[in-house]
MIDOSE-1310 file (N, C-alpha, C; in nm, 2 decimals, decimal comma, always signed):
residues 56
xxxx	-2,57/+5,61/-1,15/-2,50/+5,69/-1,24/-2,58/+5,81/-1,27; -2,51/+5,95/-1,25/-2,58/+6,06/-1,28/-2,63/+6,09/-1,41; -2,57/+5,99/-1,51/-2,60/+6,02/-1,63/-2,75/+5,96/-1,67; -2,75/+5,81/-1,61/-2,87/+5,77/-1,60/-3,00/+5,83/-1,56
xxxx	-2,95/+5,93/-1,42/-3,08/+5,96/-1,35/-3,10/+6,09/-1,45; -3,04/+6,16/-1,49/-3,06/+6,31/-1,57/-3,16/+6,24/-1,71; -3,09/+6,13/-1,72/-3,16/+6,09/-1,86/-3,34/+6,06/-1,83; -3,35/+5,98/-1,71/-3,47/+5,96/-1,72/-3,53/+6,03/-1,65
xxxx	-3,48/+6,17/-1,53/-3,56/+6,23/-1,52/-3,65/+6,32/-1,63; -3,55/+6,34/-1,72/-3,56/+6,44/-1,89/-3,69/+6,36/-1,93; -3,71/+6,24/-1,91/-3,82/+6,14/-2,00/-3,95/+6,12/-1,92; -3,91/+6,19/-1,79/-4,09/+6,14/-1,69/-4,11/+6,23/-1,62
xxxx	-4,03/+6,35/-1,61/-4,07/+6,49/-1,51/-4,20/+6,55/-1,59; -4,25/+6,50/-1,69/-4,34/+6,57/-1,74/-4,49/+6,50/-1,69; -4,45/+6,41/-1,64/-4,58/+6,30/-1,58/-4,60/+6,33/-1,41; -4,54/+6,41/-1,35/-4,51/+6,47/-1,25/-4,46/+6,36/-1,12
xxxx	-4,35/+6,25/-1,26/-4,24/+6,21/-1,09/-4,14/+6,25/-1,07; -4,11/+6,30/-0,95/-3,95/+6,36/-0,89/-3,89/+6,23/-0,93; -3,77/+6,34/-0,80/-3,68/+6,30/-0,81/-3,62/+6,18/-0,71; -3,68/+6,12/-0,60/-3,68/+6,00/-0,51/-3,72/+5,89/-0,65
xxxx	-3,82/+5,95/-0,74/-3,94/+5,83/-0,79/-3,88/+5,78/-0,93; -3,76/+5,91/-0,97/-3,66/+5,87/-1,06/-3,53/+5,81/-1,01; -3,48/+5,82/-0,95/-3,38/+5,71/-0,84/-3,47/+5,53/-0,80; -3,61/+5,55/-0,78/-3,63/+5,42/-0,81/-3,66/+5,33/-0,96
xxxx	-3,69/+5,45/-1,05/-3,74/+5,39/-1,19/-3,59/+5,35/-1,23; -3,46/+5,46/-1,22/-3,35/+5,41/-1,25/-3,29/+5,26/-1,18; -3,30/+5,23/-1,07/-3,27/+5,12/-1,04/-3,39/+4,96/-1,07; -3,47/+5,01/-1,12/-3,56/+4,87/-1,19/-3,52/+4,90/-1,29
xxxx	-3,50/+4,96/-1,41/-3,42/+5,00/-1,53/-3,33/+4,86/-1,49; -3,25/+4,92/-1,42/-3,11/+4,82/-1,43/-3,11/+4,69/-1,41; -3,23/+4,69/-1,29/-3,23/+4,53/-1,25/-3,31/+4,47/-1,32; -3,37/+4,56/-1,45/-3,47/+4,46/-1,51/-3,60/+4,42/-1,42
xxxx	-3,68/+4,53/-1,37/-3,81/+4,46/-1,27/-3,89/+4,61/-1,40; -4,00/+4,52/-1,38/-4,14/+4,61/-1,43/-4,20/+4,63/-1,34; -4,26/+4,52/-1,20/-4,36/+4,58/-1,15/-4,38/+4,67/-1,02; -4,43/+4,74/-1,00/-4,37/+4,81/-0,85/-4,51/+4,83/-0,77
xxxx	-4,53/+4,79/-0,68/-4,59/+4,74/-0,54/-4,61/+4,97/-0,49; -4,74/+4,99/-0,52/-4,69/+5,12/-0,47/-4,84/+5,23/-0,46; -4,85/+5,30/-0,37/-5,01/+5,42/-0,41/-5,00/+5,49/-0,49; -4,84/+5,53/-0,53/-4,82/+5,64/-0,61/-4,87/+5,62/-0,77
xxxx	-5,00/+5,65/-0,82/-5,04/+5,65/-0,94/-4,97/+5,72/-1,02; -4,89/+5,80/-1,03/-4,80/+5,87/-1,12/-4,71/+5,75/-1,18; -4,70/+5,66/-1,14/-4,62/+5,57/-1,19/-4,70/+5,46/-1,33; -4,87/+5,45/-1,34/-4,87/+5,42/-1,42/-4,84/+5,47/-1,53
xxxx	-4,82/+5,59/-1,55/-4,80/+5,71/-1,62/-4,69/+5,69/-1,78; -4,61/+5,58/-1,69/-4,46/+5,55/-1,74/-4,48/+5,40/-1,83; -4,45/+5,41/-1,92/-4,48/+5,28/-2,04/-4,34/+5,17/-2,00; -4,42/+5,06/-1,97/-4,36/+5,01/-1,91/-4,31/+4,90/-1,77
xxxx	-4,40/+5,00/-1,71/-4,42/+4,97/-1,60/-4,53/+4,96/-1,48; -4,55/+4,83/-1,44/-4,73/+4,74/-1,40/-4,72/+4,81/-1,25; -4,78/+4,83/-1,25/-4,83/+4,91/-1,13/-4,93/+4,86/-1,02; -4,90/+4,80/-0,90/-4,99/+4,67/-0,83/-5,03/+4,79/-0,69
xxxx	-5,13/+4,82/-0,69/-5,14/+4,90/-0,57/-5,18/+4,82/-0,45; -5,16/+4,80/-0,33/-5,09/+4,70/-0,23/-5,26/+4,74/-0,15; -5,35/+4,78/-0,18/-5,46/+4,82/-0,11/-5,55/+4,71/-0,18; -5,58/+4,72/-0,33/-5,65/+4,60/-0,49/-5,60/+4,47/-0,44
């Protein structure tokens, strides 16, 4: 939903994630997942969400 991705890009472009990284935060939104498997450190950034870096 475009409405969805505008809303939460508006809430995390300031932590410096695009727009691919807001198309994934919006689909755990939906499905209800917190944790995300990932290198990209910008993502601890976001309250909310556990951040498992696949290297640790």
């Amino acid at each position: 939903n475009l409405d969805e991705f505008l809303d939460m890009f508006q809430k995390v472009s300031h932590h410096g994630i695009g727009g691919r990284d807001v198309t994934i935060l919006v689909c755990m939104k939906k499905a209800g997942i917190s944790k995300l498997v990932t290198y990209d450190q910008d993502f601890k950034k976001i309250k909310g969400i556990e951040v498992i870096d696949p290297i640790k």
